[in-house]
Structures are given as structure tokens and as C-alpha cells.
C-alpha positions in Angstrom: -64.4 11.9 55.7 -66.5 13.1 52.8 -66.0 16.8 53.4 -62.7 16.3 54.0 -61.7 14.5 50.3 -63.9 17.1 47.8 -61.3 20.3 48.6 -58.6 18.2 48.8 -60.2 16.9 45.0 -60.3 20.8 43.9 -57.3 21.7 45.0 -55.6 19.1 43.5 -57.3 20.2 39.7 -56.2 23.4 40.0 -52.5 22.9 41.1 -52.8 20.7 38.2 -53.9 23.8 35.8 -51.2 25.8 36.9 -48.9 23.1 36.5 -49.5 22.4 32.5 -50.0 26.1 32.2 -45.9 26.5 33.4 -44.7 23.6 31.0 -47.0 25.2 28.5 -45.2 28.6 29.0 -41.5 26.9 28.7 -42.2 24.9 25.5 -43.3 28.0 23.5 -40.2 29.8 24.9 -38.2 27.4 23.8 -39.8 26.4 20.1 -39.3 30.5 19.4 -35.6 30.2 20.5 -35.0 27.3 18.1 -36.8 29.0 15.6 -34.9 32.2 15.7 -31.7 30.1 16.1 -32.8 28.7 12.5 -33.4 31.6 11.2 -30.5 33.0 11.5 -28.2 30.1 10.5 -30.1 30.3 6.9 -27.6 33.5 6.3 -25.2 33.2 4.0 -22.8 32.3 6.6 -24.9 29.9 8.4 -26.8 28.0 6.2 -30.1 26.1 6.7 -28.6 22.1 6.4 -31.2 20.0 5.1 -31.0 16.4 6.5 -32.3 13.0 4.8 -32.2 9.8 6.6 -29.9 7.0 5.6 -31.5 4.0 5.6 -29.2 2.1 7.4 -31.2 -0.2 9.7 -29.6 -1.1 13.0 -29.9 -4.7 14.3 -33.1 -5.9 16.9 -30.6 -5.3 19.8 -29.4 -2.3 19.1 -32.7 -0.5 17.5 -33.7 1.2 20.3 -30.6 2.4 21.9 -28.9 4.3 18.6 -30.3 7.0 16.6 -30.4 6.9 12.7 -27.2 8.9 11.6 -28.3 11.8 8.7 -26.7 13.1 5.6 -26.7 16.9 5.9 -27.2 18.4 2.9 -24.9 22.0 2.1 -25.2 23.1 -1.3 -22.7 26.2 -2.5 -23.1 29.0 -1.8 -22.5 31.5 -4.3 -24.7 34.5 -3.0 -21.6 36.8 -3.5 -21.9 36.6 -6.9 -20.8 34.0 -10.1 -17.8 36.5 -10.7 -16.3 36.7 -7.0 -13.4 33.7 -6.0 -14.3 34.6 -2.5 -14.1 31.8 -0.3 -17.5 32.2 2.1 -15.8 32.2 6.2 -17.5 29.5 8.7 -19.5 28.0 5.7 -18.6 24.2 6.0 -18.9 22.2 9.2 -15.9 22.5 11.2 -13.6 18.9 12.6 -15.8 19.8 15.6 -18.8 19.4 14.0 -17.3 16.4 12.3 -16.8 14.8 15.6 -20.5 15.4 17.3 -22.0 14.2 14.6 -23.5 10.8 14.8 -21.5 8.6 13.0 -23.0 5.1 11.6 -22.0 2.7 13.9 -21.5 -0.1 11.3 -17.6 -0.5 10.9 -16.0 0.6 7.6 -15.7 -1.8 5.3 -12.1 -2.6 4.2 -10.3 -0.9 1.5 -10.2 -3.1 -2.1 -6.9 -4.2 -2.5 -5.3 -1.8 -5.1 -5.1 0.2 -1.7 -1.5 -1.7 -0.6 0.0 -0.4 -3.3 -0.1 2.9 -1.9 2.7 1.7 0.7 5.1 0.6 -2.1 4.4 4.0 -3.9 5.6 6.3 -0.8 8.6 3.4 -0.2 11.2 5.7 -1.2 10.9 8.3 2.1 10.3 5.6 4.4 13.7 6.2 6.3 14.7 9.8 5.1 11.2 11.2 5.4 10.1 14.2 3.2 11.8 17.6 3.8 10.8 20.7 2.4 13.9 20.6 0.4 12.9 17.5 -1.2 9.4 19.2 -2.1 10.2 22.1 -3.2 12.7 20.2 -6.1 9.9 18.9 -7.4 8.4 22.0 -8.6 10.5 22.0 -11.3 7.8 20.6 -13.6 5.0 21.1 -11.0 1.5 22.7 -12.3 0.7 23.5 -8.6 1.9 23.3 -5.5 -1.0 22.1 -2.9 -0.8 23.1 1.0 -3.1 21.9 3.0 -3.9 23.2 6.8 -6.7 22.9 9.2 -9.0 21.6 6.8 -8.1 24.2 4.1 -6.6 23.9 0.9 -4.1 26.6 -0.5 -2.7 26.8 -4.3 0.3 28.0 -5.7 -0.2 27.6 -9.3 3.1 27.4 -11.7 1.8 26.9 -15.3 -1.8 26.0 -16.5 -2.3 22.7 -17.3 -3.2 20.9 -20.6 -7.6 21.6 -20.9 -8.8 21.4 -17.6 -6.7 18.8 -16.0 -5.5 20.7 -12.9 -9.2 22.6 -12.6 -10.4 19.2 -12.1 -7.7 17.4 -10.0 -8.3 20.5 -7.4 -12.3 20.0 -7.3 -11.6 16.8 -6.5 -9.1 17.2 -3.5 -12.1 20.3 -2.6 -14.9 17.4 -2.3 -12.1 15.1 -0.1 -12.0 17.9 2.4 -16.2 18.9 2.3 -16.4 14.5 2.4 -14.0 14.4 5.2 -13.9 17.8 6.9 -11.2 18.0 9.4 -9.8 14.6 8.7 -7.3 15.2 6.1 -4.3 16.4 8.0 -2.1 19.0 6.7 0.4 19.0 4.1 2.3 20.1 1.3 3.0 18.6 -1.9 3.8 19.1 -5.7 1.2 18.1 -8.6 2.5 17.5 -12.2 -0.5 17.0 -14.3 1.4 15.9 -17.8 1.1 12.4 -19.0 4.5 10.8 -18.5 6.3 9.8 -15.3 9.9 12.4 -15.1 11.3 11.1 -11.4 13.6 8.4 -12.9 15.3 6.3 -10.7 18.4 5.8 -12.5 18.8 9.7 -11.8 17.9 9.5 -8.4 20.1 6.8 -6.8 23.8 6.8 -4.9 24.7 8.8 -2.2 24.2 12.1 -3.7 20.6 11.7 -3.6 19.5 10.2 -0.3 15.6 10.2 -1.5 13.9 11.4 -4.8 11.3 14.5 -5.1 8.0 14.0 -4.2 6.1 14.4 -6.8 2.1 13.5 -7.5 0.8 12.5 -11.4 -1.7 10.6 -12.7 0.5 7.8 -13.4 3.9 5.7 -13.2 6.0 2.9 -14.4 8.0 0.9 -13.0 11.5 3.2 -14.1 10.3 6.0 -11.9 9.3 7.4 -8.2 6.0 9.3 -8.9 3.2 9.3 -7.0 -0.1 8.0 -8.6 -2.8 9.7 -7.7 -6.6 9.6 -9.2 -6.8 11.8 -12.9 -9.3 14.7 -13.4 -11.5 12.5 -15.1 -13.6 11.4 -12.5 -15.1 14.6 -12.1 -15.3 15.0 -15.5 -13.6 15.9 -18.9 -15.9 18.9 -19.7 -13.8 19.7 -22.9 -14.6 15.8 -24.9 -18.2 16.0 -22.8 -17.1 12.9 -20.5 -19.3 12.7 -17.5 -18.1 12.6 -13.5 -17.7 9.1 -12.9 -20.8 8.3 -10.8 -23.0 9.5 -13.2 -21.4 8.0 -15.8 -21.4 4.7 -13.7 -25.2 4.3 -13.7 -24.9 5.1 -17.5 -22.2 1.9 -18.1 -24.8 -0.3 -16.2 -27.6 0.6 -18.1 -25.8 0.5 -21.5 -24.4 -3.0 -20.3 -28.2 -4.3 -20.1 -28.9 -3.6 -23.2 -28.0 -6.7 -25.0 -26.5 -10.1 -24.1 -22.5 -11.0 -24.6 -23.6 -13.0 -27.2 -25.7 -11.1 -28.7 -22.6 -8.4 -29.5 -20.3 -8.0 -32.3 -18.2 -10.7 -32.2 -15.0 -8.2 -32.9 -12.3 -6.4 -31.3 -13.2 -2.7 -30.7 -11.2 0.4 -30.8 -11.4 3.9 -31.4 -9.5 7.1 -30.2 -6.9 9.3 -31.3 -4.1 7.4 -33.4 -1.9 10.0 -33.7 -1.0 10.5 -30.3 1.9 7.7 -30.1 3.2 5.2 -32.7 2.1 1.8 -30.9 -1.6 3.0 -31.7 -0.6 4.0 -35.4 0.7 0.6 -36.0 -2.9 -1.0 -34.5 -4.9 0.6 -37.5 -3.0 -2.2 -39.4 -5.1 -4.4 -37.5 -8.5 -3.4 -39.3 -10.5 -5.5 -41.7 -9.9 -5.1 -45.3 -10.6 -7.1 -48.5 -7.7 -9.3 -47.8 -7.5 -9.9 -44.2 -9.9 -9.8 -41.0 -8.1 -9.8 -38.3 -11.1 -9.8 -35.7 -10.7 -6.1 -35.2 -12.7 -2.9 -35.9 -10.4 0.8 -35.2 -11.7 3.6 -35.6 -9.5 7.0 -35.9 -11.4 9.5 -33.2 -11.9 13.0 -35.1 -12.5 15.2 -31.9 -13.1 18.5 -33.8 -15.3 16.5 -35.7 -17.1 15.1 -33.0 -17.4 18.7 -31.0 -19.2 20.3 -34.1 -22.0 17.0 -34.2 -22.6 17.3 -30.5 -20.2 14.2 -29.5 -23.4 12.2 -30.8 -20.8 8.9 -31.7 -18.7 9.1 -28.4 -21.4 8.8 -26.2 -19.1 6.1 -23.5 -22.6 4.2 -23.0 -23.6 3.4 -26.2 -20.4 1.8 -27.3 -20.6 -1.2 -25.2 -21.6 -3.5 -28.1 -18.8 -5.2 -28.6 -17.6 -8.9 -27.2 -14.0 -7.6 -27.3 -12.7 -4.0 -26.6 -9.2 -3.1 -27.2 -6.9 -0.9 -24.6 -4.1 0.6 -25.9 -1.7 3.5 -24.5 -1.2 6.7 -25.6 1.9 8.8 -25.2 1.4 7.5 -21.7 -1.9 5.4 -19.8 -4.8 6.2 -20.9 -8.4 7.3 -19.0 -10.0 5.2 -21.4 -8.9 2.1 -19.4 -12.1 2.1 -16.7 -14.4 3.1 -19.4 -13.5 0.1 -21.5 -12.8 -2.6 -18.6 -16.7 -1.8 -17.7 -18.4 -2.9 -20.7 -18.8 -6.1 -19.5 -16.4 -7.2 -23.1 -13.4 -8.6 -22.8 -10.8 -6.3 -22.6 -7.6 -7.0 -24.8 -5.1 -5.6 -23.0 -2.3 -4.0 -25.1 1.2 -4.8 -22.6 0.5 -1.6 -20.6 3.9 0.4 -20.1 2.1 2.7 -17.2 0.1 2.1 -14.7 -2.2 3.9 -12.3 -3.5 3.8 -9.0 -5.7 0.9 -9.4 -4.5 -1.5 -12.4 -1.6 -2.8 -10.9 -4.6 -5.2 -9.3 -5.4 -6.1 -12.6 -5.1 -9.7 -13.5 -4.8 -11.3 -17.1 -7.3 -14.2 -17.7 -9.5 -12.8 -14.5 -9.9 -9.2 -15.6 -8.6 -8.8 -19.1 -6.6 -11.0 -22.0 -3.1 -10.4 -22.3 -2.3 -8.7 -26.3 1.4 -8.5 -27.1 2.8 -5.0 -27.8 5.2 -6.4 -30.9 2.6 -8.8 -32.7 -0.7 -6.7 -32.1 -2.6 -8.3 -35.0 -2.0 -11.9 -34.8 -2.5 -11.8 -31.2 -5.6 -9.9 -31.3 -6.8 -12.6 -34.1 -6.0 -15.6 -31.3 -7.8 -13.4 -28.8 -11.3 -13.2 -30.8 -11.3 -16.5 -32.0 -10.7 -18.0 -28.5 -13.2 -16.0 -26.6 -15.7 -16.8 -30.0 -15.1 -20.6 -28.9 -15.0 -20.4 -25.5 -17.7 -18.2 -25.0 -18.8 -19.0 -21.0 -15.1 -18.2 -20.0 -15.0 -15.4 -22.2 -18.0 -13.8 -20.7 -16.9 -14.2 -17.3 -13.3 -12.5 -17.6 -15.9 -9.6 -18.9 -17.7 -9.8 -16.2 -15.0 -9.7 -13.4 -13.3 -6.6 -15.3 -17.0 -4.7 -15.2 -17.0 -5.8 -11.7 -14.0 -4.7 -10.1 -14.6 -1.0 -11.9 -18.1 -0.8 -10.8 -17.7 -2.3 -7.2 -14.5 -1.5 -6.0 -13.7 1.4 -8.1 -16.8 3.7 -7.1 -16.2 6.5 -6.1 -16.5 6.5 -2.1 -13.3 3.9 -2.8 -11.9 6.8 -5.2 -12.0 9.5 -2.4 -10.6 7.0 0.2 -8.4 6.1 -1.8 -7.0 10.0 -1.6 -7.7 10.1 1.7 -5.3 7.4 2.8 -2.5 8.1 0.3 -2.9 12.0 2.0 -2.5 11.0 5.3 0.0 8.5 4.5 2.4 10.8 3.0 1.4 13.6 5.3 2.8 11.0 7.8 6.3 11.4 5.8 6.4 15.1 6.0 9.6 16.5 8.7 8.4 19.9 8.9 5.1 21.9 9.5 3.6 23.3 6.3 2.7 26.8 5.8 0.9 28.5 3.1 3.0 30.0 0.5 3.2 33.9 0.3 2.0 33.5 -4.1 -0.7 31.1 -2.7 -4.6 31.4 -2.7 -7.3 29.8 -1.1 -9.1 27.5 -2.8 -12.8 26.3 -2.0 -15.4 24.9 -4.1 -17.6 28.0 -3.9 -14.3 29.9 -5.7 -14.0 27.5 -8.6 -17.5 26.5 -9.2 -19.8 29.8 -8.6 -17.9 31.9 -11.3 -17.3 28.8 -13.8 -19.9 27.9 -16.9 -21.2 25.7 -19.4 -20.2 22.3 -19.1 -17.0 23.2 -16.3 -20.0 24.1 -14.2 -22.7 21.6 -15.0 -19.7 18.9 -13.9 -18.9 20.6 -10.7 -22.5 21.0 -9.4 -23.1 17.3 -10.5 -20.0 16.1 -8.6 -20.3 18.4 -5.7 -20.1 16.2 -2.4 -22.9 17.3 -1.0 -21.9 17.6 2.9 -19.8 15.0 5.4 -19.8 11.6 5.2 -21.9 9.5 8.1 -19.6 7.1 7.5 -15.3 6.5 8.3 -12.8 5.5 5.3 -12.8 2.3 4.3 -9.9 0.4 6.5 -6.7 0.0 4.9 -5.0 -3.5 4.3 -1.7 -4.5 5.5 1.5 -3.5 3.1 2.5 -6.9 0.9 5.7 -8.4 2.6 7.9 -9.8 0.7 6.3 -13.2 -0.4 2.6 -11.6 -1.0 4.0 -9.3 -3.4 5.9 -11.9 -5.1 2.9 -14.1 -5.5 1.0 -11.3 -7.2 3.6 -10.8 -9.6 4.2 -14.7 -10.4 0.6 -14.7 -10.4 0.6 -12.2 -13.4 3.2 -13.5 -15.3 2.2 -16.9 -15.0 -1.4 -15.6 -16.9 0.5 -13.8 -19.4 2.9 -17.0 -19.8 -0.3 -19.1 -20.6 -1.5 -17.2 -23.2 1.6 -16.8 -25.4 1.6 -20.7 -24.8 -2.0 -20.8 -26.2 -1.6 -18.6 -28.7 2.2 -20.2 -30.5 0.1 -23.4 -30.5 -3.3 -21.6 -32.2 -0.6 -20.1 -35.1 1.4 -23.6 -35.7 -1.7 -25.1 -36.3 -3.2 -22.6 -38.6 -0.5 -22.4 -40.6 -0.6 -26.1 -40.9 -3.8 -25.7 -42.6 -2.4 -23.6 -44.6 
């Protein structure tokens, strides 16, 4: 038996040396054809995607049976040159790609609650739907018209926008589509990027007009159809130096630590551009002087001034030092209202005429204190001397404002926001889009490689860097009928209380007087 087992021993070591010797052989083989596969997708066509992990840690039971989703990395690529408007072919990750990816598994969370208000914006086409008829009438005042197929965005431009407004709204649709590549579905809509609403419905109404034009803005009221859509300034104002919001974000937390509620100016605080409408020309009345103090310190904003000095006194962050900051429209709303709703001060809330896609959520006495439009000064007086005496419930209506605008108006909830409002009127649409024959197409390699200075330094910084690992946030039911009328008792009945307050603060000063 001993003779037997030794060559059976020997043969069995070298069938086992051949053996690892094969395997051997095939790993090599196959490490050089993944090698030359990523070598040749770090052309300018096929880029090399860097990956980072998210660290989003699966539960116990679930740990060991799904893989770690990444965030792939795709910077622009400009290697045609900073002068060319090119758009680089099969750069981006395709809806393909989209879909093999591994998603994160956790479900998305659901949408804040400004989001229902995007079924009551796109009310009007809910029976009639959107024609290309009705689209094409909106061009009338139309900066651009926006066409959106297979992923790719297309741009028929009409007139050039006040500074940078429609450079900015289009680098932010870009980033929807590299965030969510081959989710937005296609379309075709008009963009007007002036201040004030122009689809009134008392033009639009009776038989004649079976449904208004569709037409996107920045803002509405509550006389006209438009469409409210997110303003240019979250990717930044380039021409007053005002940062893409989620780096100005961080900045508004950081300038919020640096001292206490109490230990602010116990005033109202304003400054801007007076000449721009009369409500804010008759608020400088409100400013201290020998004979009265009103609570309030305004400030005329002198922007050729400030461009010369470096915008050294408008820095957004540093002027967080105030208990109280004053909102106030313009010739329409105003950017300035997130900025100043996240200072952790109480906002006194000029009556707003406009709104925008998130205040209608607003709420007085929870997220800001109600200022009346007709009796600025006295009520502004009532405001500061309240909140100065009730400082613990002043604090926290500062706090809930700051918030809402940090939390829930980030800007993952900024582009989902988009997204749903897109695919909700793409829903609308009765006819299949084309691109236009005056039409370009637009990517964010042909409007950030040949831009400079600060237009550049805000594109780069806002650049979404590839697709998300995650779904949009779920969207929340539309209000029915007695939801919405809560809301809007809800609101009045704040209001209500603080005109009640404030007649009973004034009888009984002027009794000591």
C-alpha cells in the first residue's frame, strides 16, 4: 500500500502546479484587458470616473447582501479649448448607465411641503393640456425657449436677459440633467426671466381663451398664471459677487455662530437698493434720527460703490448681527428673502405682493412677523419692542425661519424641486417636442469652458459633479379642498393676531402720552 500512495502523492503536486499555473495565466489576461479598457476610457470621450464611497451604512441584515453605492466623479471637459461651445459626444453617462448603477437602497425621503404647490401652479392645463399653440404664445416676452429630448437640452434664445439671469437659470437646468441623467423627460417650454408676472388672468378667461400660455419666471402673484420656477441665484449672482447657494449655505451657518440672539443689535435691519420701487423709498422714513427711533436701521445699497471696494460691506455672512431683519419687495420679490430668513433674526416681513416657489409655506409668527405694507414704521416699532420683551419666542420664530431655508431649502430639495415641476408639466404636454431649426445645444462644457472671472469660478463651484446615488425626494399629495383652506386660515389667522397686538400696543402708548 505504501508504493502505491507516494506516485499517487506526486502526481497529485504536479497536477496541482499546472493547475495554479492556468488560473495564473487567466488573471493576468484579464487584469491587462481591464487595464487597456481604462486606458482608453481616460480619452476625451471616455473619461477616467473617479469614485468615492458614500457613507451610507446599510443595516446588520442587510450588510452583507448589498454593495455600498459610489458617487462617480466627471469633471468638464474642456480639452477642445476655453473658446469652443462644442458640446463633447458620449461624455456624460447615458439613462442606461443611470439604470445599472447601484442605486442606494434607502427610500427617498419625501419632498418638504412647498412641493404641493407645484400642482396648483400647473392647475390651469389640467383638462385642456398644453399644445404647442399654447407655448409658442408665450414667446412673446420669452428670453428663451428650452426643448428638452433624450436627456439633452436645446436653446432658442430671443433677447438677452437683464446681467446674467438666463446664463444662470440654464446652468442650472444643465446640472438637473448631469444630477438626473436620463430622468428628466422631454419637453418644451418658454422662460421669461424679468421680475414681474405678465399672464394675467383677467386677460385670460371666457371662452375665447380655453387655457393661458405657459410661461416659466421666477415668480407670481396671485393675479396671474406663471409658472414659478427657482431664480439664477442659486448658482450664483456673479455680477454683485453673491455665492451658489451651497457654498453660501455653510457660510450663513458659520456667520450665525458667531454671536448669540441676544447678544445682537436689538434693531430692525435693512439695506439694498431704494430706488428700485416706491414701497422701499417710503421705508427709509423708518430710520433713526434725532427725533424719532423707530427700531430700525436702512441702509441705501451703493452697488457701483461697493464693486470699486471689493463688495467688502455686502459680504451676506457677516451681516447676520441683527435680532430683526427687514424683507421688503422690489419692483417685484426679491432674492434677498432666503438670505435674510437664514440669519437666525427675525424676519419682518413687509406684506409680500409675489411669491416664489417656496414662500407660499411661509408662516407668520412660525417663520417670520407680519409688517404692514401702509403703516411700515409703527409697525416695525411694535415688532422690535415685542420681540425685545419677549425674547425666548422671538428667538424661536428666528430659528424656525433659519431652519426651513437651511433644511428644506438645500439644494438637493432645489433640484427636485425642478425635477418634479419638469416632469409634471412634461406630463401636460399634447404633442412630441422637437428641437427648433434657430436652436443650439446646450451643455455645461459649452457655457462653462469658454466663460471667466467670477461667471466661471461659479459654474465650476456649482458644477454637479456626476449622477445622483440617490431618487428625488417623493412628492406629497395635491391640497384638496379643505387642506388648502386651512393653510390659508392658518395664515390669516397669524396676521389677524398681530394687528390685534399691535392696535392694543399703540392705544396704550399713546395713553402715556
Amino acid at each position: 500500500m505504501e508504493a502505491i500512495r507516494r506516485p499517487l502523492a506526486r502526481s497529485s503536486l504536479v497536477a496541482l502546479f499546472f493547475a495554479v499555473l492556468i488560473v495564473g495565466a487567466f488573471i493576468c489576461t484579464r487584469y491587462l484587458d481591464s487595464s487597456a479598457a481604462l486606458m482608453d476610457r481616460s480619452s476625451p470621450q471616455n473619461p477616467i470616473l473617479t469614485t468615492k464611497t458614500v457613507h451610507d451604512f446599510p443595516s446588520e441584515t442587510t450588510q452583507n447582501h448589498q454593495s455600498t453605492p459610489k458617487i462617480i466623479d466627471i469633471p468638464l471637459n474642456c480639452s477642445l479649448g476655453n473658446v469652443s461651445r462644442t458640446c463633447p459626444a458620449n461624455y456624460y453617462p447615458s439613462k442606461i448607465f443611470v439604470e445599472d448603477q447601484n442605486l442606494s437602497s434607502a427610500p427617498p425621503p419625501s419632498c418638504p411641503d412647498y412641493f404641493r404647490w407645484i400642482y396648483d401652479d400647473l392647475w390651469p392645463w389640467r383638462e385642456t393640456g398644453i399644445t404647442k399653440e399654447m407655448v409658442m404664445s408665450a414667446s412673446r416676452t420669452a428670453n428663451f425657449r428650452l426643448v428638452i429630448l433624450d436627456g439633452k437640452a436645446y436653446v432658442q434664445t430671443y433677447r438677452k436677459s437683464f446681467q446674467s439671469r438666463d446664463t444662470f437659470t440654464l446652468w442650472g437646468i444643465l446640472q438637473l440633467l448631469r444630477r438626473y441623467p436620463g430622468k428628466v423627460p422631454d419637453l418644451d417650454l418658454m422662460f421669461d426671466c424679468v421680475d414681474w408676472p405678465v399672464i394675467k388672468k383677467e386677460t385670460f378667461k371666457g371662452p375665447k381663451y380655453p387655457a393661458p400660455p405657459p410661461l416659466f419666471r421666477y415668480c407670481g402673484d396671485d393675479s396671474s398664471y406663471d409658472i414659478v420656477f427657482p431664480d439664477w441665484s442659486f448658482w450664483g449672482w456673479p455680477e454683485i459677487n453673491i455665492k451658489p447657494w451651497e457654498a453660501l449655505t455653510e457660510e450663513l451657518k458659520e456667520g450665525n455662530k458667531r454671536s448669540t440672539w441676544t447678544d445682537r443689535e436689538p434693531h430692525a435691519y435693512w439695506k439694498g437698493n431704494p430706488t428700485v420701487a416706491p414701497t422701499r423709498m417710503d421705508l427709509l422714513k423708518c430710520n433713526v434720527t434725532d427725533k424719532q427711533d423707530w427700531g430700525a436701521r436702512v441702509f441705501a445699497q451703493d452697488w457701483l460703490k461697493e464693486q470699486k471696494e471689493g463688495y467688502k460691506q455686502s459680504d451676506l455672512a457677516s451681516q447676520c448681527v441683527h435680532r430683526y431683519k427687514i424683507y421688503i419687495e422690489g419692483s417685484a420679490w426679491s432674492v434677498s428673502e432666503k438670505y435674510i430668513l437664514a440669519c437666525d433674526s427675525v424676519t419682518l416681513l413687509v406684506k409680500p405682493y409675489y411669491y416664489d416657489f417656496f414662500t407660499r409655506s411661509l408662516m407668520p409668527l412660525q417663520h417670520y412677523w407680519p409688517i404692514k405694507d401702509d403703516d411700515k414704521c409703527r409697525s416695525i416699532k411694535h415688532a422690535v419692542d415685542w420681540g425685545n420683551s419677549h425674547q425666548q419666542e422671538a428667538q424661536v420664530i428666528g430659528k424656525q425661519a433659519s431652519s426651513f431655508i437651511l433644511d428644506e431649502l438645500k439644494m438637493d430639495y432645489v433640484y427636485d424641486y425642478m425635477f418634479h415641476l419638469l416632469s409634471e408639466y412634461a406630463k401636460l404636454l399634447k404633442y412630441k417636442p422637437t428641437v427648433p431649426k434657430r436652436a443650439v445645444e446646450l451643455c455645461s462644457e459649452a457655457m462653462a469652458c469658454p466663460s471667466q472671472g467670477l461667471e466661471k469660478k461659479f459654474m465650476t463651484d456649482s458644477l454637479v459633479k456626476g449622477p445622483s446615488v440617490s431618487n428625488p425626494c417623493t412628492m406629497p399629495p395635491p391640497y384638496d379642498p379643505a387642506s388648502l383652506h386651512s393653510v390659508i386660515e392658518r395664515k390669516n389667522s397669524g396676521i389677524k393676531q398681530v394687528e390685534t397686538w399691535e392696535k392694543e400696543y399703540w392705544q396704550k402708548q399713546n395713553k402715556q402720552m
